[in-house]
C-alpha positions in Angstrom: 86.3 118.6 107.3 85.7 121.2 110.5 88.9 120.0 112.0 89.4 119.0 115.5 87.6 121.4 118.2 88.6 120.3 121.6 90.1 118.2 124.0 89.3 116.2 127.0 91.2 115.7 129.9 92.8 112.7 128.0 94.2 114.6 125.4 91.5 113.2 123.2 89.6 115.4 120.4 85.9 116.1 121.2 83.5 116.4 117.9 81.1 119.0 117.6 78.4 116.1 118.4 80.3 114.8 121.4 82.0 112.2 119.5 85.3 111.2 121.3 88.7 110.4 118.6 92.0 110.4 119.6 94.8 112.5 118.4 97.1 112.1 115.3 99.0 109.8 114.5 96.6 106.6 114.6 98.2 103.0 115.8 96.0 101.1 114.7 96.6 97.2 114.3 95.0 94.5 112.3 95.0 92.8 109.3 93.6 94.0 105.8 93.2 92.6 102.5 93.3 95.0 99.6 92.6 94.0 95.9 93.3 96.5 92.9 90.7 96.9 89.7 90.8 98.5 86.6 87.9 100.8 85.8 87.4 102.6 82.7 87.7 106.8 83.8 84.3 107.2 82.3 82.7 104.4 84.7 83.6 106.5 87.5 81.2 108.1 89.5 81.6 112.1 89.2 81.5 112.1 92.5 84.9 111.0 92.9 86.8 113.7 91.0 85.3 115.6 94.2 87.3 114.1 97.1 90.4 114.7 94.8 92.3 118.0 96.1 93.7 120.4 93.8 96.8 119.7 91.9 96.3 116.0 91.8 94.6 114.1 89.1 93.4 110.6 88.8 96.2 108.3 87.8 95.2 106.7 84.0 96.4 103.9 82.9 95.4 102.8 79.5 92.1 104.9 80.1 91.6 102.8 83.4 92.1 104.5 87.0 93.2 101.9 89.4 90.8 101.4 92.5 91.8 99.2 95.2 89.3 98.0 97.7 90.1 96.5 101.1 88.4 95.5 104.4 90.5 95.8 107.4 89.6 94.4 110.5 91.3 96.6 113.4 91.8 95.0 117.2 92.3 95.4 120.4 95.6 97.0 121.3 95.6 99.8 119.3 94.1 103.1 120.0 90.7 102.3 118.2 88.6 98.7 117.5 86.9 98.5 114.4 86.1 96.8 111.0 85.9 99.1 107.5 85.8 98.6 104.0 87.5 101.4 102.0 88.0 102.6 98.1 90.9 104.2 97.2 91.7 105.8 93.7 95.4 106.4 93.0 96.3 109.9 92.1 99.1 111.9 91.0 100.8 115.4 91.6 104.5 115.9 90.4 105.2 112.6 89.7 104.2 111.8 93.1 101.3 108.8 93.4 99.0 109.3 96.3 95.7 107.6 97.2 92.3 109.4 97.2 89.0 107.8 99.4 86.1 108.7 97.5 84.3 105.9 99.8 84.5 104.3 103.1 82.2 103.0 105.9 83.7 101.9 109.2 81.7 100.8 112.4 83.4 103.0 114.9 81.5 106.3 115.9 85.3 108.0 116.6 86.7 106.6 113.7 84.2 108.2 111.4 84.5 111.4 113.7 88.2 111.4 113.6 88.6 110.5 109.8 86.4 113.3 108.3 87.7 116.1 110.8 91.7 114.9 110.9 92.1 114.0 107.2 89.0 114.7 105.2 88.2 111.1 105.2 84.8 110.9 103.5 83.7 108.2 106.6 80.2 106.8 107.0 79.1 104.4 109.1 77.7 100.7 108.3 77.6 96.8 109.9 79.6 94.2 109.7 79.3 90.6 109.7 82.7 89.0 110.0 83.2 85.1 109.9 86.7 83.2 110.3 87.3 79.9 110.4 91.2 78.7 109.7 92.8 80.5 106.9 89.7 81.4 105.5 87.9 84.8 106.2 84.0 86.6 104.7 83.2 89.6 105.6 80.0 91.5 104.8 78.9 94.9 104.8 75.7 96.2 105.1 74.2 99.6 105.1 70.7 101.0 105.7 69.8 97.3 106.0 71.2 96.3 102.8 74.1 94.4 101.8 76.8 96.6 99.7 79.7 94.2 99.4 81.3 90.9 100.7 84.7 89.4 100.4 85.6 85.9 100.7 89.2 85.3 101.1 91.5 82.7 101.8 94.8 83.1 102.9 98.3 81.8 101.2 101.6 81.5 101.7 104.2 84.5 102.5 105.5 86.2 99.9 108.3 87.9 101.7 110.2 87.1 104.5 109.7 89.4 107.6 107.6 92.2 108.1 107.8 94.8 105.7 106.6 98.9 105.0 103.7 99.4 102.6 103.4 103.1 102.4 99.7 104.8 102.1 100.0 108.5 101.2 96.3 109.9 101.0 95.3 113.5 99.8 92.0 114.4 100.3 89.3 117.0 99.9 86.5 117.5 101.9 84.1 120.6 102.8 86.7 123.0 100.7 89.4 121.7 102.8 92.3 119.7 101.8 94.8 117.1 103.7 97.7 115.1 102.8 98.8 112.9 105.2 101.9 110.7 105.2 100.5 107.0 106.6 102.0 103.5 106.9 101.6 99.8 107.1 104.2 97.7 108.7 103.2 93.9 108.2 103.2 90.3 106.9 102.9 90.2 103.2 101.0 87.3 101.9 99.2 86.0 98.8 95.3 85.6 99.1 92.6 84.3 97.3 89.1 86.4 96.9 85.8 86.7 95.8 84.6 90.4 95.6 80.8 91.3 95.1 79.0 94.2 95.1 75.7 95.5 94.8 75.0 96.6 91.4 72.6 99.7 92.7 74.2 102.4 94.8 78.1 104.3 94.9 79.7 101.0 94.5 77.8 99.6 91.4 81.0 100.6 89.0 82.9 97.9 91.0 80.2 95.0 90.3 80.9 92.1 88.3 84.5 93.0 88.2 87.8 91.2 89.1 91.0 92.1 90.7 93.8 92.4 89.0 95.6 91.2 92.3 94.7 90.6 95.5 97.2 90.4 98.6 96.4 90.2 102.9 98.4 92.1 105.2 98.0 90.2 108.4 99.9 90.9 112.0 100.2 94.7 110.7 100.9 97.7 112.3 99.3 100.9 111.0 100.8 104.4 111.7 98.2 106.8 110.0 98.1 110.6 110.2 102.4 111.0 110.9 102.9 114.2 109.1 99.8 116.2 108.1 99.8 119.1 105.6 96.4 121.2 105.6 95.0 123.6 103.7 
């Protein structure tokens, strides 16, 4: 995480490699689905006790950290276009649970840019394949020319009423910087049914063969991401 180094006449930021992102906050909107796992701590891959800033730990449950994993599929309208799959560990500091990403691959140039020098977002990039038909949705990743992970999922009914605020603190560490970043969802809560798999060679392989402990979509959603920022 450099941080941002300059502007265009658009306000944007300007990456070191040319790479144009805008400004925080982030409107982004879309729809994700996000499923939680159990993983046994010492499954984990070391390298996520890396990304995890300094006075946070991984939260343990039972000896399990809990991992949720989500594509999102971002469209027109908001200030970037884009599909990602993410990994997120929950973590805690003073009784305060955030969310670390030890993982993430997006196909958007400026928001990999944006994600690693804003918020030491760990961002890569990768291809997806994205198919919809009706209520159902599969989406597949695939990196280097391989596939990584897929999900299958088919939506359900509402499970609340309205539209509804799913907070997503993150704290982060990246390049011996650290950022916490206040972020929210605002959408349509509904049930979902999926079908996760992942490779079982590469980062990912400690989610393989595994299933959710629950799944839910978040579908006409409005995500606010960077609104307060506190680096260090």
């Amino acid at each position: 995480m450099t941080g941002p180094a300059q502007r265009d006449l658009q306000g944007w930021h300007v990456s070191a490699t040319g790479v144009r992102y805008p400004p925080e906050p982030w409107y982004l909107g879309g729809s994700l689905v996000v499923s939680t796992f159990r993983v046994p701590m010492d499954e984990l891959p070391n390298e996520v006790h890396g990304f995890v800033p300094r006075g946070h730990k991984l939260l343990s449950l039972g000896g399990h950290a809990i991992v949720g994993a989500a594509f999102a599929h971002y469209v027109a309208g908001g200030v970037l276009r884009y599909d990602e799959l993410l990994i997120a560990c929950a973590v805690v500091s003073r009784g305060r649970v955030r969310f670390t990403i030890p993982h993430i691959r997006v196909s958007s140039e400026s928001s990999m840019n944006g994600g690693r020098e804003l918020w030491g977002i760990p961002k890569g990039m990768a291809h997806f394949d994205r198919q919809q038909l009706g209520v159902r949705t599969d989406t597949t990743m695939v990196q280097d020319g391989r596939q990584v992970a897929s999900l299958s999922a088919r939506l359900g009914r509402r499970l609340l009423p309205g539209t509804h605020k799913v907070p997503l603190p993150t704290a982060q560490r990246l390049n011996g910087r650290t950022a916490i970043s206040k972020n929210l969802i605002l959408g349509t809560v509904r049930s979902v049914r999926t079908t996760w798999e992942f490779t079982t060679a590469g980062t990912l392989k400690y989610l393989a063969g595994r299933k959710p402990v629950m799944s839910i979509a978040l579908t006409d959603s409005a995500i606010l991401f960077g609104t307060k920022v506190d680096r260090s």
